[in-house]
C-alpha positions as CSV (number, residue, x, y, z in Angstrom):
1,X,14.4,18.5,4.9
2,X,14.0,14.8,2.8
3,X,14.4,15.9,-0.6
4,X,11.5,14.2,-2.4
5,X,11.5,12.4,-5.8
6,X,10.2,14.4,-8.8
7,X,6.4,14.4,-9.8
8,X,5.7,13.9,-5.4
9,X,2.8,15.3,-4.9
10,X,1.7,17.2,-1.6
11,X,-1.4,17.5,-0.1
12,X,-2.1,19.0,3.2
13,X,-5.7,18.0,4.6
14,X,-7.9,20.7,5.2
15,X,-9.6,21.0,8.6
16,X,-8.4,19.4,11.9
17,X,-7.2,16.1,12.8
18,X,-6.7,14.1,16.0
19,X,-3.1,14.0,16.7
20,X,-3.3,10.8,18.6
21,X,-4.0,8.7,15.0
22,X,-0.7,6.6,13.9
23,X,0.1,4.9,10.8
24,X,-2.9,3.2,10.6
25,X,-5.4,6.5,11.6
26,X,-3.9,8.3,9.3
27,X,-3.8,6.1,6.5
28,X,-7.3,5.2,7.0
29,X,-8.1,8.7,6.6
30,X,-6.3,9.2,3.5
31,X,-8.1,6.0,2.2
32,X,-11.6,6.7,3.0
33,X,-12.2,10.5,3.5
34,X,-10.2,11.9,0.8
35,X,-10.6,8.9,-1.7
36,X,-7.0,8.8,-2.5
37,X,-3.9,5.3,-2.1
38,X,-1.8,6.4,1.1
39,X,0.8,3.8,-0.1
40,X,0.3,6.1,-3.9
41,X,3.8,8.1,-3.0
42,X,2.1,11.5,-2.5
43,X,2.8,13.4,0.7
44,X,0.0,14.0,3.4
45,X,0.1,17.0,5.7
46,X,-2.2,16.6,9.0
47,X,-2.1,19.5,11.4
48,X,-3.5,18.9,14.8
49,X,-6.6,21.3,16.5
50,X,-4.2,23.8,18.5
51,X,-2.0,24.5,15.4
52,X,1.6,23.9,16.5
53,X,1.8,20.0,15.5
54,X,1.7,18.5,11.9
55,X,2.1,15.4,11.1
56,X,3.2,14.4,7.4
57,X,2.6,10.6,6.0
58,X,4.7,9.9,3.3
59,X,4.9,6.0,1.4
60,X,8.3,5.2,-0.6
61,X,9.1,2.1,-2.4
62,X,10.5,0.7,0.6
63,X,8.4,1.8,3.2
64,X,6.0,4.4,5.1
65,X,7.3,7.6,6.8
66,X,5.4,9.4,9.4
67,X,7.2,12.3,10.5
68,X,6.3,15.0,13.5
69,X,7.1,18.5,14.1
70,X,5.8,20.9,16.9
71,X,6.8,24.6,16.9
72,X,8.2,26.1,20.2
73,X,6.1,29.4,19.5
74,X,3.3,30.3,16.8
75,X,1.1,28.3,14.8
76,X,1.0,26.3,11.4
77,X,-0.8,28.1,8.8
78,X,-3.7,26.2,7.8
79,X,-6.5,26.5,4.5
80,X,-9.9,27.6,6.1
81,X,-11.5,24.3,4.2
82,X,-13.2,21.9,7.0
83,X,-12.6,19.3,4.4
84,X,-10.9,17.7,1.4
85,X,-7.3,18.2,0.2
86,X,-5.0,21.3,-1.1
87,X,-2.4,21.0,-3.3
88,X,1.1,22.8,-1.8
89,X,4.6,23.0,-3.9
90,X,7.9,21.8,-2.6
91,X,8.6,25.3,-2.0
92,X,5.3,26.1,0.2
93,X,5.9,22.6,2.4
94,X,9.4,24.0,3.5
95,X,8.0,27.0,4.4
96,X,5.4,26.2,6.3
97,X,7.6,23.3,8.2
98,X,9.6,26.1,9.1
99,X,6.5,28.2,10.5
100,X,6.6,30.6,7.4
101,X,3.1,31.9,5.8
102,X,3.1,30.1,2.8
103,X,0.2,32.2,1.3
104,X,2.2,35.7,0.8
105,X,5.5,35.0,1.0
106,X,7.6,38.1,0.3
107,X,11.1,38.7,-1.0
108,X,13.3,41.5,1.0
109,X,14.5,44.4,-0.5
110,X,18.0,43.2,0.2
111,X,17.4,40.2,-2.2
112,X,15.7,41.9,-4.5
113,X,19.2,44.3,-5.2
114,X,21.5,41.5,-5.9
């Protein structure tokens, strides 16, 4: 996973997006339907209508990421919002990159005995 600069905020956009947008789709759609700067630094978290595909748009001083990731099996957990934007932690976006329901996550007892 990037590790991202302190005070990065992340925003996954509720409802469904078509996966075909780019750079420009995307940004546009940052711009316009959620009222925010795509270029502002914050993360943006677009998951696709069959749930497997996200795509994440991400600006830096130096340029604009757009980064891709399909799972093999399951689904990305998604808020049930048809619109608008939720805030996620650091912690939540690596879990549910890695396919991991970020809403209840549970330690193990094994952990917990440490």
């Amino acid at each position: 996973m990037i590790s991202l600069p302190t005070g990065t905020r992340i925003w996954l956009v509720a409802g469904i997006t078509d996966m075909r947008c780019g750079f420009q789709g995307l940004t546009a759609k940052v711009h316009t339907a959620l009222e925010e700067n795509p270029l502002g630094g914050n993360v943006f978290i677009f998951r696709g209508r069959r749930g497997d595909l996200v795509k994440v748009l991400w600006a830096t001083e130096d340029g604009l990421w757009l980064l891709a990731k399909r799972l093999e099996r399951g689904h990305f957990i998604w808020p049930q919002a048809d619109g608008g934007k939720i805030h996620r932690t650091s912690a939540q976006l690596s879990m549910l990159l890695e396919g991991i329901d970020w809403r209840q996550p549970r330690r193990t007892a094994a952990l917990l005995m440490l």
